[in-house]
BALUM-251659 format. One line per field, with one value per residue (C-alpha): residue in three letters; x, y, z; residue number from 1. Coordinates in pm, 1 decimal, decimal comma. Last residue first. Example, Ala and Ser with C-alpha at 12.3 -4.5 7.8 and 13.67 -1.06 7.14 Angstrom:
% BALUM-251659
type: [Ser  Ala]
u: [1367,0  1230,0]
v: [-106,0  -450,0]
w: [714,0  780,0]
seq: [2  1]
END
This chain:
% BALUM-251659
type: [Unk  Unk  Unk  Unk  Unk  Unk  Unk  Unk  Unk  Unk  Unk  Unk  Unk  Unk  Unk  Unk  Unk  Unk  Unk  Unk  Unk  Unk  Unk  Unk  Unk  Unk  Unk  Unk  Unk  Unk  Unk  Unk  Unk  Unk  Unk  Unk  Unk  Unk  Unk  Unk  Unk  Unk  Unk  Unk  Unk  Unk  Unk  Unk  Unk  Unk  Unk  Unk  Unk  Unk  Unk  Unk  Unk  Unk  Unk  Unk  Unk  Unk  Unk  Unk  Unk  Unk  Unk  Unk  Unk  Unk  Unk  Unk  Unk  Unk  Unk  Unk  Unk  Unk  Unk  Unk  Unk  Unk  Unk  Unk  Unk  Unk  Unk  Unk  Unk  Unk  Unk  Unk  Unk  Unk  Unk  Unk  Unk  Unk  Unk  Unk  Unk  Unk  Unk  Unk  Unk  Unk  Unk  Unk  Unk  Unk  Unk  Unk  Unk  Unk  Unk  Unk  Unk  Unk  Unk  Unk  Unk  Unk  Unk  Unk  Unk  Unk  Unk  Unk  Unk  Unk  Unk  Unk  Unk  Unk  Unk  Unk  Unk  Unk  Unk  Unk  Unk  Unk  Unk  Unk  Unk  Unk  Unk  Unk  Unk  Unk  Unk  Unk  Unk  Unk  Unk  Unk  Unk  Unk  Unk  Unk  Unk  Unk  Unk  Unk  Unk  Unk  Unk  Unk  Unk  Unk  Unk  Unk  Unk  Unk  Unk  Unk  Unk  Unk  Unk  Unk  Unk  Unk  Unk  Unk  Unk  Unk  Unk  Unk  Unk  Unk  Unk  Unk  Unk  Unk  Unk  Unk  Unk  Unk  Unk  Unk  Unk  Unk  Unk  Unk  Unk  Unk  Unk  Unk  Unk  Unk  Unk  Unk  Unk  Unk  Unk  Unk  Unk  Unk  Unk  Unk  Unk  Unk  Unk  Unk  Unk  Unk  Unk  Unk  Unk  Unk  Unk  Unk  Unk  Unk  Unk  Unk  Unk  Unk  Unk  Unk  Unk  Unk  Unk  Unk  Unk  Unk  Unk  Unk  Unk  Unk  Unk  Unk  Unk  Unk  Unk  Unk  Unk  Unk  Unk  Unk  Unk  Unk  Unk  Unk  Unk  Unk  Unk  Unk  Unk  Unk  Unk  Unk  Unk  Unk  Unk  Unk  Unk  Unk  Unk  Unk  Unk  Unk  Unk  Unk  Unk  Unk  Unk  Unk  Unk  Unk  Unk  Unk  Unk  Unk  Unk  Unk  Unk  Unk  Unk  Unk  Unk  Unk  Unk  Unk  Unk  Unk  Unk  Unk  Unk  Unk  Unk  Unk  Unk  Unk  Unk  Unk  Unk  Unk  Unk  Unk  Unk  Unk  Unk  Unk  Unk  Unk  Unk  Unk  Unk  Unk  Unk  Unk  Unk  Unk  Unk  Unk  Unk  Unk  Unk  Unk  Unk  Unk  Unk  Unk  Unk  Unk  Unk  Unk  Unk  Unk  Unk  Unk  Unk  Unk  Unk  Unk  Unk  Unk  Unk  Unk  Unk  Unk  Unk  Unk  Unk  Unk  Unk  Unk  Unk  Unk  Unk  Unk  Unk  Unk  Unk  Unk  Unk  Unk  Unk  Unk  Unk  Unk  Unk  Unk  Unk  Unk  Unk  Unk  Unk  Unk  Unk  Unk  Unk  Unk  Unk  Unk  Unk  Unk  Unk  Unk  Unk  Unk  Unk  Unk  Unk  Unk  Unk  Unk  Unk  Unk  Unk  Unk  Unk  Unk  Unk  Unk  Unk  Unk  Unk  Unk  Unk  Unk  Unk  Unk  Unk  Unk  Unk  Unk  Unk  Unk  Unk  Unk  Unk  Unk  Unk  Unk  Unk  Unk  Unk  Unk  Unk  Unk  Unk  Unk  Unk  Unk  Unk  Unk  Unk  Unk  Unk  Unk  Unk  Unk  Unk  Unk  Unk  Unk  Unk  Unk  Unk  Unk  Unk  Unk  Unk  Unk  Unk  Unk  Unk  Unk  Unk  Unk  Unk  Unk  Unk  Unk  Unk  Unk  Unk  Unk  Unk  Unk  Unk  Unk  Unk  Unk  Unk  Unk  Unk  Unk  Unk  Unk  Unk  Unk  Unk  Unk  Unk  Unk  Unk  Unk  Unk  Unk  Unk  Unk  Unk  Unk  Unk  Unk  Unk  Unk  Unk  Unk  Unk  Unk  Unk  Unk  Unk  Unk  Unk  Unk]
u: [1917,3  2152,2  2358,8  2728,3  2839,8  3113,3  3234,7  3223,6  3297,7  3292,2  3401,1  3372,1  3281,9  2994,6  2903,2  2906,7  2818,3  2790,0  2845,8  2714,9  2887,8  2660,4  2748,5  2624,4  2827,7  3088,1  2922,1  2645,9  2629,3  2437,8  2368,2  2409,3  2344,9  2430,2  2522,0  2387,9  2610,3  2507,8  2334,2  2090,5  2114,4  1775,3  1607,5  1345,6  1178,8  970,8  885,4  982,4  1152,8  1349,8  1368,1  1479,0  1440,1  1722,2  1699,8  1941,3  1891,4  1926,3  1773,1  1573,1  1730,7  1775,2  1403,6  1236,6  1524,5  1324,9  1500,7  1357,8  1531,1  1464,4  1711,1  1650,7  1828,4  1676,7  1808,8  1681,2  1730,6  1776,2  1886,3  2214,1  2448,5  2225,6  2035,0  2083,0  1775,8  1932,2  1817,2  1481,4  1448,5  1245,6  1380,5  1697,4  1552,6  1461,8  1290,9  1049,4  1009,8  882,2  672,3  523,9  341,4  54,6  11,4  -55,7  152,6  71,1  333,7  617,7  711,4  954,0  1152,2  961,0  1071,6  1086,3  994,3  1038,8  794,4  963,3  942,0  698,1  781,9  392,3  411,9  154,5  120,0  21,7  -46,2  -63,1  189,4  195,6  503,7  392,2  423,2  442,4  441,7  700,1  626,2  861,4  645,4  636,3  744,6  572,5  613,7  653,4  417,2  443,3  735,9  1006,4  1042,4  1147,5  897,0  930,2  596,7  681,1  947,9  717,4  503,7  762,7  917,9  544,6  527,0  124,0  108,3  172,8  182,3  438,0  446,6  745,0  755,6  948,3  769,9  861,8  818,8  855,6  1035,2  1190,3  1553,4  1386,9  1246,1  1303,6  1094,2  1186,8  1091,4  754,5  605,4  241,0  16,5  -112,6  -445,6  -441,1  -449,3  -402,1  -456,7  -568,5  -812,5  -1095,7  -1009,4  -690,4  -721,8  -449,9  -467,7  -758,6  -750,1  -460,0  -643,0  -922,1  -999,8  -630,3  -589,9  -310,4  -260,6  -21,5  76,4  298,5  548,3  541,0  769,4  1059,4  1358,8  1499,5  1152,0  907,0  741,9  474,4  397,2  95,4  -2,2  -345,6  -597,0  -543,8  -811,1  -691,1  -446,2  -684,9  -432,8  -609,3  -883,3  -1100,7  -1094,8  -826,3  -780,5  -451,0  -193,4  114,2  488,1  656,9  885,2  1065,8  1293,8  1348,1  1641,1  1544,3  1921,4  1953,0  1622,2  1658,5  1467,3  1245,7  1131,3  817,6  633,8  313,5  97,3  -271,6  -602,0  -849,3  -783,1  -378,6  -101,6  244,2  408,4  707,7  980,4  1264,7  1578,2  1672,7  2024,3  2294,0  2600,5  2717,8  2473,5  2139,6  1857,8  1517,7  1261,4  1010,7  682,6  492,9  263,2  119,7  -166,1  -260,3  -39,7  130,3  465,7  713,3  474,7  330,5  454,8  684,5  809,1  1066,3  1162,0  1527,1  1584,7  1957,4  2091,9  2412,8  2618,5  2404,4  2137,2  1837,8  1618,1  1721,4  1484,9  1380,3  1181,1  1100,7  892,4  827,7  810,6  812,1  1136,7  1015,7  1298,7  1308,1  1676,9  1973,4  2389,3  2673,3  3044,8  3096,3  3457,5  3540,3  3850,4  3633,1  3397,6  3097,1  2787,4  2496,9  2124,4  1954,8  1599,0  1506,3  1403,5  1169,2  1255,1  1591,1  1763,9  1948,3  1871,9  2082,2  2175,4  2512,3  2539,6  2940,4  3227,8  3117,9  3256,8  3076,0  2785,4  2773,2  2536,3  2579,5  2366,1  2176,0  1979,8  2071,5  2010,4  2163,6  2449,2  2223,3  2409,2  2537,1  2226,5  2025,5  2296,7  2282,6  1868,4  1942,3  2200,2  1966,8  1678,3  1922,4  2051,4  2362,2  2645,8  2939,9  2874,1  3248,4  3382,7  3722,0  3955,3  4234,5  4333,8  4565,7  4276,0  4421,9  4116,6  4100,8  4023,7  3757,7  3606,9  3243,2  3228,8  2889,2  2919,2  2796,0  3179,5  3144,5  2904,6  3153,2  2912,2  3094,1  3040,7  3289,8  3360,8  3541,4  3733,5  3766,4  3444,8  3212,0  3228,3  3005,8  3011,0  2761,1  2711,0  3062,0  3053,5  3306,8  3351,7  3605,8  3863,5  3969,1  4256,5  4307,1  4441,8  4491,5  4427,7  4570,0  4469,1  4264,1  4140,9  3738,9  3732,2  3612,7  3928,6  3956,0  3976,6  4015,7  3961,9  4053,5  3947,0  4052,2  3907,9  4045,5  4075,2  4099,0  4360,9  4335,5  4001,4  3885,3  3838,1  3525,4  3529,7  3497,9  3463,8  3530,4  3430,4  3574,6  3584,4  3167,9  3088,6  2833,6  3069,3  3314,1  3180,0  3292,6  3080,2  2954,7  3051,1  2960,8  2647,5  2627,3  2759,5  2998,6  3150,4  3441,9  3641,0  3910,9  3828,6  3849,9  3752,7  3737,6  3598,0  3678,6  4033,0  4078,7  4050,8  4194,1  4193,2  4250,8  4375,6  4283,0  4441,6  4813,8  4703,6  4591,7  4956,6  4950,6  4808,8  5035,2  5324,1  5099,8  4822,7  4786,4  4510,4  4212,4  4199,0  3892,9]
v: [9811,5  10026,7  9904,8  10024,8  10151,1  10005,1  10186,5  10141,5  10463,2  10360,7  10603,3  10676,6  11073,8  11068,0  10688,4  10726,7  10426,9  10341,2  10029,2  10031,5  9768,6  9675,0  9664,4  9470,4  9155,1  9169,7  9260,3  9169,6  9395,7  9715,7  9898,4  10257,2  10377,1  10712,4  10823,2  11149,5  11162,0  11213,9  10917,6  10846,9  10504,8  10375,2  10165,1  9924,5  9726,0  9388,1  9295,7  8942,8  9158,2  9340,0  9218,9  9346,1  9577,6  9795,2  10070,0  10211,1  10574,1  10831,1  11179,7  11345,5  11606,3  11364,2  11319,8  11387,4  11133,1  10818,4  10616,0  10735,6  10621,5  10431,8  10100,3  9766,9  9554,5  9259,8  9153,9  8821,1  8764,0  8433,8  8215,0  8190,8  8328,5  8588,0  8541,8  8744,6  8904,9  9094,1  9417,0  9481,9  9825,4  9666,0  9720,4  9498,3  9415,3  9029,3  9127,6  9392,8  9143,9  8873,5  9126,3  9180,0  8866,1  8989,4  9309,8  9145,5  9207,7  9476,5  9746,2  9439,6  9495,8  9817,6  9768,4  9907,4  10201,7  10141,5  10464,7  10463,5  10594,4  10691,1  10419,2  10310,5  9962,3  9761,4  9509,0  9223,6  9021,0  8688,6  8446,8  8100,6  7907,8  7671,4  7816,9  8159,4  8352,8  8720,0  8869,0  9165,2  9448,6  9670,1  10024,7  10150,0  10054,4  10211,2  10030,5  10203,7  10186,4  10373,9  10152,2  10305,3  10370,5  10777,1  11007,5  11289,2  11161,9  10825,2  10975,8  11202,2  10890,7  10655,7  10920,8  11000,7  10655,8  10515,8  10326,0  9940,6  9884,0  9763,3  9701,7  9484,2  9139,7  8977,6  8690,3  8570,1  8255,3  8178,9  7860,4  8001,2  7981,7  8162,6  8090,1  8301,4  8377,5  8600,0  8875,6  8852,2  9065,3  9248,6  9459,1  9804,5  9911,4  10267,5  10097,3  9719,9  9475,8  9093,5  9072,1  9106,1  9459,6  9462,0  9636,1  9493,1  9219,8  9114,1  9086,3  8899,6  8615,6  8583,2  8856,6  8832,1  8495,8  8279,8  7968,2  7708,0  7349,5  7138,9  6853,5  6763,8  6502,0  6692,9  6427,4  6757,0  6776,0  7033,7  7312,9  7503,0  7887,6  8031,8  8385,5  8516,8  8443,3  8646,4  8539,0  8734,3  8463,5  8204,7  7883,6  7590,7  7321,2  7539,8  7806,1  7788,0  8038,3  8181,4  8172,7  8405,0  8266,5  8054,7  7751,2  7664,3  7357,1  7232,8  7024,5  7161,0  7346,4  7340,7  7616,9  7644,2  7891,9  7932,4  8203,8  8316,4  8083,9  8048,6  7835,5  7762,2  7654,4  7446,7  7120,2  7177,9  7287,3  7317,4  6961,1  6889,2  6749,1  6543,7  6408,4  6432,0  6372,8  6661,6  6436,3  6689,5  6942,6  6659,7  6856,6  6957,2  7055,8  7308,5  7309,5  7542,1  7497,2  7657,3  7638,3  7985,5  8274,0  8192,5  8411,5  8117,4  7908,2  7573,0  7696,3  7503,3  7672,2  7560,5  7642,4  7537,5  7446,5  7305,6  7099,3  6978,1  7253,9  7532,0  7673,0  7809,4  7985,3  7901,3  8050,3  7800,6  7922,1  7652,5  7668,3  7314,8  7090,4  6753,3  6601,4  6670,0  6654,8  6959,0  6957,8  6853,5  6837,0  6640,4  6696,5  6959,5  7078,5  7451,6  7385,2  7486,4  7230,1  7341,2  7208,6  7209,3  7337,0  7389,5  7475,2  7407,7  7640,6  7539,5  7207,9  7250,5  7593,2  7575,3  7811,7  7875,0  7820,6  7824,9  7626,4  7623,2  7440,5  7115,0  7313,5  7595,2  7520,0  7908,7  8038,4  8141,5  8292,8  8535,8  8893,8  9165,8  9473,6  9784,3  9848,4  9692,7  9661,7  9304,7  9155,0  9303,4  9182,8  8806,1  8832,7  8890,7  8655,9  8386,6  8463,0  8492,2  8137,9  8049,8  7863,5  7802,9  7748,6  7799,0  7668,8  7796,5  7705,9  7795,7  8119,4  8297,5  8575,5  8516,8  8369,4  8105,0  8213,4  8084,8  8158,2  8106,9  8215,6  8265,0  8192,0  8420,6  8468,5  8789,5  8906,6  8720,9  8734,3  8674,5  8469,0  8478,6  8214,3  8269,2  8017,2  7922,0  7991,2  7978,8  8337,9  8509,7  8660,8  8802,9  8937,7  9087,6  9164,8  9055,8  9298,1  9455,3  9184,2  9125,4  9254,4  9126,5  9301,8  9145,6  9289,6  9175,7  9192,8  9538,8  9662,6  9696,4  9551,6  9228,7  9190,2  9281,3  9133,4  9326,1  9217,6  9487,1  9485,1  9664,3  9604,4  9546,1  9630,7  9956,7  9996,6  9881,5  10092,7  10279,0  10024,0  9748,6  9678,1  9309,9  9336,0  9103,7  9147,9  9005,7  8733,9  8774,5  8479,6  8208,8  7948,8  8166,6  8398,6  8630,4  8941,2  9016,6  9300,2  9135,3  9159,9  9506,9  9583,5  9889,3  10100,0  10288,7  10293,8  10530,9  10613,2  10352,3  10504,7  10337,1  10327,0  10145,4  10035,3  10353,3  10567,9  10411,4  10575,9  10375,3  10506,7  10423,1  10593,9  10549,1  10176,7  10261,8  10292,2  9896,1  9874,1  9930,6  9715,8  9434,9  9315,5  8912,9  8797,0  8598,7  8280,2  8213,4]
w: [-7547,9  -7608,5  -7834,8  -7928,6  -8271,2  -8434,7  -8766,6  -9155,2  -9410,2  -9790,4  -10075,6  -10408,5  -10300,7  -10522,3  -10394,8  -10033,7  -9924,3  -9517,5  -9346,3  -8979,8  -8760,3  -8468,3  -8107,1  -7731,2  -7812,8  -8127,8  -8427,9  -8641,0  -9002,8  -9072,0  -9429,0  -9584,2  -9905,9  -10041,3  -9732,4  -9514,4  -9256,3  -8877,4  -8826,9  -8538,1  -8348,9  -8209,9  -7942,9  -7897,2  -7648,2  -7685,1  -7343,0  -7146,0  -6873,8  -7184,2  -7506,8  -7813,0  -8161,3  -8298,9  -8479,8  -8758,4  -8829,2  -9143,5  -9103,9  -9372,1  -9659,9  -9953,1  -9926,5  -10296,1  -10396,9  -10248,4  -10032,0  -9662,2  -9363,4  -9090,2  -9156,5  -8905,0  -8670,0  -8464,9  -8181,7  -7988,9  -7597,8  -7379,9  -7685,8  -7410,7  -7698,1  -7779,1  -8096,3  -8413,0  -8630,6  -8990,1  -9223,1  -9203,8  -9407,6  -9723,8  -10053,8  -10107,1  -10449,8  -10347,8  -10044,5  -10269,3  -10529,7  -10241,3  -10067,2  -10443,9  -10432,8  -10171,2  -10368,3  -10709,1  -10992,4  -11239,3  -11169,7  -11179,6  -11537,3  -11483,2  -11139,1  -10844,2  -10680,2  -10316,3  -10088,6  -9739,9  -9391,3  -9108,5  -8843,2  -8570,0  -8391,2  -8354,1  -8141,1  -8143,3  -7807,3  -7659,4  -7995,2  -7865,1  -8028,2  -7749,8  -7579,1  -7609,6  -7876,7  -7959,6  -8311,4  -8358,0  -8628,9  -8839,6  -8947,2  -9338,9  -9634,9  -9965,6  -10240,6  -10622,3  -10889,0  -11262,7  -11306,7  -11541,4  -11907,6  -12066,4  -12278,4  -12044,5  -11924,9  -11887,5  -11640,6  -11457,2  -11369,9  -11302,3  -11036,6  -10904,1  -10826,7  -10781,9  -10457,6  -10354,1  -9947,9  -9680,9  -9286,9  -9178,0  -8942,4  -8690,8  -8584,3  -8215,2  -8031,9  -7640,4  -7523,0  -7226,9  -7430,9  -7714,9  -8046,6  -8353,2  -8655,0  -8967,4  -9216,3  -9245,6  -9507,0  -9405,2  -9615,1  -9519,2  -9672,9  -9506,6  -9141,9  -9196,1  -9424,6  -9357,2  -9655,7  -9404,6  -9241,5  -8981,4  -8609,1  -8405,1  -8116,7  -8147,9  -8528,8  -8499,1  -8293,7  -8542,5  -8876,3  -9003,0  -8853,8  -8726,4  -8817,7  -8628,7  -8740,6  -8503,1  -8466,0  -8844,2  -8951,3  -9174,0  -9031,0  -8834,0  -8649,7  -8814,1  -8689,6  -8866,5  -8844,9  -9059,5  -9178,2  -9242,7  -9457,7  -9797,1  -10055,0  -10338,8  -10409,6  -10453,0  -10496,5  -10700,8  -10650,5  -10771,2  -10506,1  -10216,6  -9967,6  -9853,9  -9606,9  -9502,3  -9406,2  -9186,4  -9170,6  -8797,3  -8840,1  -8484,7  -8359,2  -8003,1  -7937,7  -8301,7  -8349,1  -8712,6  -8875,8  -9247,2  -9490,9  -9650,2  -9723,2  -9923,9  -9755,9  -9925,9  -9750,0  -9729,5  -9950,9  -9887,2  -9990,2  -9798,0  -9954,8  -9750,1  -9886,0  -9634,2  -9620,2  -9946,6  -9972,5  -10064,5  -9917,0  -9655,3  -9681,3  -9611,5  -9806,1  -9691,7  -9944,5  -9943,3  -10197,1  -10357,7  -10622,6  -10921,7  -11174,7  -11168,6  -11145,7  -11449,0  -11562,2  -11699,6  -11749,8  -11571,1  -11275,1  -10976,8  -10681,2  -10481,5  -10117,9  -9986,5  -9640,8  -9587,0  -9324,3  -9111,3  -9123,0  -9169,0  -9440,4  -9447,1  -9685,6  -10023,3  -10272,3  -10588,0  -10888,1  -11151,8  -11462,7  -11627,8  -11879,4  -11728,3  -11608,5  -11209,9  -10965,3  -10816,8  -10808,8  -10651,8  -10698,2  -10524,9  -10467,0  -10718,2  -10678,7  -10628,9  -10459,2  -10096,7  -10164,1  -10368,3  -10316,9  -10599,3  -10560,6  -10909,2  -11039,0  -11325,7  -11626,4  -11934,0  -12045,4  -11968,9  -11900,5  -11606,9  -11264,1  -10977,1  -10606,0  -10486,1  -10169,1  -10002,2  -9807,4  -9574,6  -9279,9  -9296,4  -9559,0  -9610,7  -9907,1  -10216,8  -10495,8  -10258,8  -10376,0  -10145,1  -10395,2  -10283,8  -10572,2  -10812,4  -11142,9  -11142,7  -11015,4  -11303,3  -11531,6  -11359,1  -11435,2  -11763,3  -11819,6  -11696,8  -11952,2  -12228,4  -12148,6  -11980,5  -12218,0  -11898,4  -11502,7  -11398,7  -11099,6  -10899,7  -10679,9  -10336,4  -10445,8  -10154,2  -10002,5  -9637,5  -9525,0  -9803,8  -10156,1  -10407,2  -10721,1  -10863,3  -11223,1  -11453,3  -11812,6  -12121,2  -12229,2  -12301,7  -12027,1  -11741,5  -11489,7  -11109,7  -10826,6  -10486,5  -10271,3  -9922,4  -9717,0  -9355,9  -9182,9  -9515,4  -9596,3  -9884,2  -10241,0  -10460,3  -10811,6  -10921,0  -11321,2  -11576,5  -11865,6  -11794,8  -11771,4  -11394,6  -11200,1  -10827,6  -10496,9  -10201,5  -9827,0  -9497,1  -9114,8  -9145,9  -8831,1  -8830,7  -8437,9  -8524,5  -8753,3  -9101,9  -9430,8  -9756,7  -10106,3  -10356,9  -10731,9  -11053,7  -11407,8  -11725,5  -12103,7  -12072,1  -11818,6  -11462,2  -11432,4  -11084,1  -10783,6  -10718,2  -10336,6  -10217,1  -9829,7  -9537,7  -9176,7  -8832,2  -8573,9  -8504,8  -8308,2  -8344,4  -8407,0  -8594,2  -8823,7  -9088,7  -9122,0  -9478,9  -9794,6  -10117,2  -10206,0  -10082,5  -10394,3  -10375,3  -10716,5  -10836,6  -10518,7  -10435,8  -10091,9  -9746,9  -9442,6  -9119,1  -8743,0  -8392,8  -8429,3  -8221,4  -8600,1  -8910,9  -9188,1  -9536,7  -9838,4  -10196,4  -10499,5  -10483,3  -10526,0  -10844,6  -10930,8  -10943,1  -11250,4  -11473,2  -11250,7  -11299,8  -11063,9  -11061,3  -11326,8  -11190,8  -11350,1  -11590,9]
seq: [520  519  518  517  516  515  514  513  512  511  510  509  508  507  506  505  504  503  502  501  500  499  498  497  496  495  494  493  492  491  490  489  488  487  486  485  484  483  482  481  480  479  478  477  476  475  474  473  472  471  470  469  468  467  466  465  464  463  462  461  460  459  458  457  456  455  454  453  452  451  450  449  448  447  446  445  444  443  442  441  440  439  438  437  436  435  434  433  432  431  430  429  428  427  426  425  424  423  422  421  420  419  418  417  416  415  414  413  412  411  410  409  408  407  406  405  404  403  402  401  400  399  398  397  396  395  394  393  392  391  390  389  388  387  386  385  384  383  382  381  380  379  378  377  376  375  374  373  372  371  370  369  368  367  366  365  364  363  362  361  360  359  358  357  356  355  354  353  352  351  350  349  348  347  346  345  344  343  342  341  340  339  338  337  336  335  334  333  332  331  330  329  328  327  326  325  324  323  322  321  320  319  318  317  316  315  314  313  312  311  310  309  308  307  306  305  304  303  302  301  300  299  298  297  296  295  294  293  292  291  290  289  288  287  286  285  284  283  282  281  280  279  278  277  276  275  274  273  272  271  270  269  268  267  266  265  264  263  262  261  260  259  258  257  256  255  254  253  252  251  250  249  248  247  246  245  244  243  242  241  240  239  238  237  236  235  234  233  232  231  230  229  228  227  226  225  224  223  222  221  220  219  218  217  216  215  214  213  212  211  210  209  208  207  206  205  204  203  202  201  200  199  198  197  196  195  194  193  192  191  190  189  188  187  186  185  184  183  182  181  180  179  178  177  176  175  174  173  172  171  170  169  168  167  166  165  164  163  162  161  160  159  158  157  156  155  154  153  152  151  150  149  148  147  146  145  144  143  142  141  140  139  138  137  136  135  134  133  132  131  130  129  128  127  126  125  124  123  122  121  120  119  118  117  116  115  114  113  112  111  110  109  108  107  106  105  104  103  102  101  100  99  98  97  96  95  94  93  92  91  90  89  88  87  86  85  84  83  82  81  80  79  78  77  76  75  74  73  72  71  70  69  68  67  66  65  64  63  62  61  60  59  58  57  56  55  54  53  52  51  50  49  48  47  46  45  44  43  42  41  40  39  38  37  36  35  34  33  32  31  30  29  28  27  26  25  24  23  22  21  20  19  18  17  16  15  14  13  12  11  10  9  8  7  6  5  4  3  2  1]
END
């Protein structure tokens, strides 16, 4: 469906968003209906922050339609150009992102049952568009829940710079299959992958890294669509340019069980970095209850194995921090890790988040009242840093404090196991990690997070972004405190030693962003 230009009706909404600019430092944009997080990013230029985009939802066209503003602005928040589109009513914004040159946007038309990627270069002038038409009721759920999270940061694109754009999906066929196609910046398919089995199956995939040369995606394959026996995990490394296989790497073994997390590129080393926890085996089969630890293994760009690196709940972590025999930690803590980096003195570091399942007073007032909801919620507490020396010899353990948050899980998950829900909570946008950039010498890592507490029963507590570094070799930290009290507020990369804090205010239908310098 082609976007339809503004007409004369419609343009009187214009009257209704202003922007204030302050220094080229700071901005204020009012008028808007609603904010996805989805689709505010930085734009990037070989490493460096050139400026921001964001896709703002405005108040109705007319009553068929709805109105929304692209802007683009410099690294210093100064808008270069904005353009305006109308789309019918019924078509929902799910994600968008920047590839260098272009940007792709994917909408849910609900009508139409068909999911719409569109393109525009960097001056928002239409350059394509692909539509992914008869999607199943399973798919159109998950698209709606997308569609109405204003915090979530679930991912259906993702940049191939010069080689255009990943989306990720799933097709019913057999079950559901999991799909990686490449978009070139008219919205052509040049080549598409999948799991590759033909047998019945349930497929989850979760692309973890992607730049020009490679992508790491990591599939998982169940016999139905909710088993939590029977599966496996495995990651797969695609060429971008012509969507190869270059490599798949099975993470099961006799002993134990890798379930990952996430995965790195180190391109000065040609080093593909996968991590996550471990588990035991019994039967033959994954024993989720029999938490381990969590594992780091390094692969050459060609997927051979250069190293394989456990760490232990009760071993080397246990030294380091006290944790009981499933791995938790004080008050039955769990641990998500968020991502691993590798310096220019050939250190490692895990950056990692404390979290734990508790009964939701919220869910269980609602049932009460006769309503739905989750009667659990998540609990996130302190960010963590993992020290590594060259050998993958754990040196350190760093433990950041933070205010405690609240996470509301969506109804259904309640029952699922504490070691799975990490991957629900990532999914929802409910941990407070946020990004991890490198210096431009590899010298130094930075690693943002939110401190601030979600739940409603704490509209009153302050708002801060920290961020984690090194100094001499030591993990250091140090913290920004707000002085609003947003809605929702996020961080993006910036130009060197600043952040860009994005702030929601949804009452007021309005969006504040500013640079704030680091000290770190």
């Amino acid at each position: 469906m082609k976007i339809k230009i503004l007409t004369m009706l419609s343009l009187s909404l214009l009257m209704l968003v202003a922007t204030v600019s302050v220094n080229g430092q700071s901005k204020e944009i009012t008028g808007l209906r609603k904010v996805r997080m989805n689709a505010i990013g930085t734009m990037m230029d070989k490493g460096h922050v050139k400026g921001y985009y964001a896709y703002y939802m405005l108040e109705k066209a007319d009553k068929k339609n709805t109105h929304y503003m692209l802007e683009v602005m410099d690294n210093n928040l100064k808008t270069t150009h904005s353009v305006d589109f109308v789309k019918p009513k019924n078509t929902y914004l799910l994600d968008g992102e920047f590839n260098g040159t272009h940007f792709c946007f994917a909408f849910l038309n609900q009508k139409l049952k068909m999911a719409e990627y569109e393109i525009y270069d960097s001056e928002g002038k239409a350059t394509g568009s692909y539509q992914v038409k008869d999607l199943s009721a399973a798919e159109m759920q998950m698209y709606y829940i997308m569609a109405q999270s204003e915090t979530g940061n679930q991912s259906l694109i993702y940049s191939a710079l010069e080689n255009g754009f990943l989306i990720n999906r799933t097709e019913k066929n057999k079950g559901y299959k999991f799909i990686l196609e490449q978009l070139d910046n008219t919205g052509k398919v040049n080549w598409a992958a999948n799991s590759g089995i033909k047998d019945k199956s349930y497929e989850a995939g979760d692309v973890y890294s992607v730049n020009g040369e490679f992508a790491v995606a990591s599939i998982t394959i169940r016999p139905k669509m909710l088993s939590t026996k029977g599966f496996t995990t495995f990651i797969n490394v695609y060429n971008v340019a012509k969507g190869d296989l270059i490599a798949k790497l099975d993470l099961k073994s006799n002993i134990n069980y890798l379930a990952p997390s996430g995965a790195s590129f180190s391109e000065k080393d040609n080093e593909i970095m996968i991590y996550g926890e471990y588990f035991g085996m019994k039967g033959g089969k994954p024993d989720m209850k029999d938490k381990k630890g969590f594992f780091v293994n390094i692969y050459d760009n060609e997927g051979n194995v250069k190293s394989e690196n456990l760490s232990s709940w009760q071993g080397e972590i246990a030294k380091k921090v006290p944790t009981n025999q499933k791995g938790r930690m004080e008050g039955g803590r769990s641990i998500f890790i968020h991502k691993m980096v590798k310096t220019s003195d050939g250190n490692y570091y895990v950056v990692a988040e404390q979290y734990k399942k508790n009964v939701s007073g919220l869910g269980v007032a609602s049932r009460a009242l006769g309503g739905g909801g989750s009667l659990a919620k998540i609990d996130v507490f302190n960010m963590m840093i993992f020290s590594f020396d060259k050998d993958m010899k754990l040196t350190d353990v760093s433990i950041l404090e933070k205010n405690k948050s609240a996470f509301q899980l969506p109804e259904g998950y309640g029952t699922v196991s504490t070691e799975k829900l990490g991957y629900i909570v990532k999914a929802y946008g409910g941990f407070d990690y946020t990004y991890t950039t490198m210096t431009n010498d590899d010298s130094n890592f930075n690693t943002i997070y939110l401190d601030y507490n979600r739940g409603k029963e704490n509209k009153g507590s302050r708002f801060t972004v920290g961020a984690i570094g090194l100094s001499d070799g030591k993990v250091t930290e140090s913290k920004i405190k707000l002085t609003t009290q947003p809605f929702s507020f996020t961080t993006l990369p910036a130009k060197p030693g600043y952040i860009t804090i994005f702030e929601y205010f949804k009452k007021e239908k309005k969006v504040s962003l500013r640079l704030e310098k680091l000290d770190l």
